[in-house]
C-alpha positions in Angstrom: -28.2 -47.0 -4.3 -26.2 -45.5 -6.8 -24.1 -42.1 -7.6 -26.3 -39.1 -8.8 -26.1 -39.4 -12.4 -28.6 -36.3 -13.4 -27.1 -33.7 -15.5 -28.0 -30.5 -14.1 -27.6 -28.7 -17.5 -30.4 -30.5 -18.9 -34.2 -29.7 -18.1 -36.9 -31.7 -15.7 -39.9 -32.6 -18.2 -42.7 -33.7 -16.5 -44.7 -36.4 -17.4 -48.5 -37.5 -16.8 -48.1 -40.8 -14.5 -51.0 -42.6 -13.6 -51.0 -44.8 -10.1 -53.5 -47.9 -10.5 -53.8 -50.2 -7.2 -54.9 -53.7 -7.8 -56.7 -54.8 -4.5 -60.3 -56.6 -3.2 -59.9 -54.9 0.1 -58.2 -51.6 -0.2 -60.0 -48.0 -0.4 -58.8 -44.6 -1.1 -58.7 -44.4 2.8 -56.1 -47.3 3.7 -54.1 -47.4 0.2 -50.7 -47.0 1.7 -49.0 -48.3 -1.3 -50.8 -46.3 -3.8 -49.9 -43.4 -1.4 -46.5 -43.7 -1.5 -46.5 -44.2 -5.4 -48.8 -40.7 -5.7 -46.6 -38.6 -3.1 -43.7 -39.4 -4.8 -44.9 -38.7 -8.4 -46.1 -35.9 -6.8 -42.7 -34.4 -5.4 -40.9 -35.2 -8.0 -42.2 -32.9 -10.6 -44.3 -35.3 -12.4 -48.3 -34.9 -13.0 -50.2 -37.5 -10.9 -52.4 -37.8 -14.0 -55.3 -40.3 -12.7 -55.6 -42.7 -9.3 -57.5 -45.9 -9.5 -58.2 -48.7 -7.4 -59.5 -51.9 -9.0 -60.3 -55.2 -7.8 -58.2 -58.2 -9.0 -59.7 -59.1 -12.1 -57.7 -59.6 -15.3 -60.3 -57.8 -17.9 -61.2 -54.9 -15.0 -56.9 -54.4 -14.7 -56.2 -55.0 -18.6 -59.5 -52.2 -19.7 -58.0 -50.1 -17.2 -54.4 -50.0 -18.3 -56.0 -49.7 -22.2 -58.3 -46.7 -21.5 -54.9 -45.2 -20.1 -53.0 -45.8 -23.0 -55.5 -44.4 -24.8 -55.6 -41.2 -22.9 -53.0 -38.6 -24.2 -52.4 -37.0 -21.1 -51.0 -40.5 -19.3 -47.4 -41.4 -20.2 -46.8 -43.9 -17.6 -48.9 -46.3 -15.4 -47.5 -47.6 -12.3 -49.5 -50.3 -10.5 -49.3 -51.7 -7.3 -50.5 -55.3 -6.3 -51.2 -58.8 -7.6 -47.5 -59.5 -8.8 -47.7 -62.4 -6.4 -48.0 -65.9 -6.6 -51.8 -66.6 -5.0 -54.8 -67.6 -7.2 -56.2 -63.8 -7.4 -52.5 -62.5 -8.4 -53.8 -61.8 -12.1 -51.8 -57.9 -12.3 -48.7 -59.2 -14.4 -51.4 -61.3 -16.5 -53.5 -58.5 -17.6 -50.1 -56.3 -18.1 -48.8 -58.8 -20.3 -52.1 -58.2 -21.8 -51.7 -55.3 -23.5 -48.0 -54.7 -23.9 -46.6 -54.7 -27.3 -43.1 -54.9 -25.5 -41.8 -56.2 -22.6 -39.4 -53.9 -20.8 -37.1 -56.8 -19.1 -34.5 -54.9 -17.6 -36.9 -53.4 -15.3 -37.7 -56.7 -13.4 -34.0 -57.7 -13.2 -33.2 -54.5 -11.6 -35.9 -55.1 -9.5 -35.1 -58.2 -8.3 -31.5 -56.9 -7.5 -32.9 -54.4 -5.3 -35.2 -56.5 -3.8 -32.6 -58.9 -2.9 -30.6 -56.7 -1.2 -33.3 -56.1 0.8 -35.3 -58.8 1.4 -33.3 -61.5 0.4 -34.3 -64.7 -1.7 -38.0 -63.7 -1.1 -37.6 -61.6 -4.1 -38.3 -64.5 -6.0 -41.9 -64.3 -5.1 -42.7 -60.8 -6.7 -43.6 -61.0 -10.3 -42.6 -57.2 -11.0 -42.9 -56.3 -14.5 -42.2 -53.9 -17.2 -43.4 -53.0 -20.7 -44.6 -50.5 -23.3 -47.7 -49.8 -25.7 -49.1 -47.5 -27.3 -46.5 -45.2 -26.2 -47.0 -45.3 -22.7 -44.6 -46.9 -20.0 -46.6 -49.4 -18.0 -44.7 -51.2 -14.6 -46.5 -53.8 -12.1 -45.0 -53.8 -8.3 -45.5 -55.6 -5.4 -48.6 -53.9 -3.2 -46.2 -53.5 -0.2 -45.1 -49.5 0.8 -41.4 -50.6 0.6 -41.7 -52.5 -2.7 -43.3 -49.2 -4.1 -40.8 -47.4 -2.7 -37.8 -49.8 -3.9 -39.6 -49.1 -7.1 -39.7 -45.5 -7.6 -36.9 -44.6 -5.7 -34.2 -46.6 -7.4 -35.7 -47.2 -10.2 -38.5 -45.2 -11.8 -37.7 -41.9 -10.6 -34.4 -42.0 -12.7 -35.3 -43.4 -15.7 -38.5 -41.1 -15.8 -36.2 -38.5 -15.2 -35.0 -36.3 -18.6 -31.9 -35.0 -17.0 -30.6 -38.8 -16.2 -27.4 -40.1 -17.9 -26.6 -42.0 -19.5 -29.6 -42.6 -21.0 -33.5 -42.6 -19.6 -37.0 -43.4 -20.5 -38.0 -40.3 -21.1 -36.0 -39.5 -24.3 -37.0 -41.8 -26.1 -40.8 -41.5 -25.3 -41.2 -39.5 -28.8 -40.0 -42.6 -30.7 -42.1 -45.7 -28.8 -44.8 -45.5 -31.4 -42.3 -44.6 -34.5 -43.6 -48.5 -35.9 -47.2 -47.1 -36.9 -45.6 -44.0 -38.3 -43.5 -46.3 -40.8 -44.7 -47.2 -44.5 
């Protein structure tokens, strides 16, 4: 979308980023979005720290996202699916769950994305963003493109060290600063 902006004189860190797929029907097997999310973690330098698929159910989605925050070696959790509208969409529910912060920006830069893609059906993706206990946590759409929208311009920079102005990852060391404070 836009203009390189990584400085090459800084280093890549890696980060541990878990891929969670929220779904009643998918497997390992036929997971395309997952997939995509996973391969691209992958080949970017991250660690693909954990894979999951659950089924959509707020307390299974929100105990899942909690045992990850709790888990030192996870920094970020993507998931994919049940951002939509339908009665068994519960994803952005259990994400709102547990984050201490929303993360905003991240679904209006979504939805500017989207729309130049698919147009005013953006509106039906509840993409979200937020952060707790020190760990980035984002909810896409389960469609391959929509994970790939996500990641590509989106994700990938911000979770990206060397990106300027500013990005996600420098300021990991700080997200958890309030229960350091007396």
């Amino acid at each position: 979308m836009s203009a390189s902006r990584i400085d090459d004189t800084r280093d890549f860190i890696p980060v541990g980023i878990a891929v969670l797929t929220v779904s009643d029907t998918r497997a390992l097997a036929d997971d395309r979005s997952g997939d995509v999310l996973a391969g691209r973690v992958e080949a970017s330098g991250h660690r693909l720290a954990d894979r999951r698929i659950v089924r959509d159910e707020r307390a299974e989605i929100a105990d899942t996202l909690r045992g990850w925050i709790a888990d030192p070696a996870v920094d970020c959790v993507i998931s994919t699916g049940g951002t939509g509208l339908t009665g068994r969409d519960v994803t952005v529910e259990a994400h709102f769950d547990v984050y201490e912060k929303e993360i905003e920006g991240f679904a209006a830069l979504f939805h500017m994305i989207s729309f130049a893609k698919i147009g005013t059906s953006t509106m039906q993706s509840r993409a979200c963003g937020g952060v707790a206990g020190g760990t980035y946590l984002f909810a896409l759409p389960g469609s391959p493109g929509a994970c790939k929208d996500g990641w590509d311009d989106i994700l990938s920079l911000q979770l990206d060290y060397r990106h300027r102005p500013c990005n996600l990852i420098e300021i990991m060391p700080r997200l958890d600063e309030h229960l350091r404070r007396k």
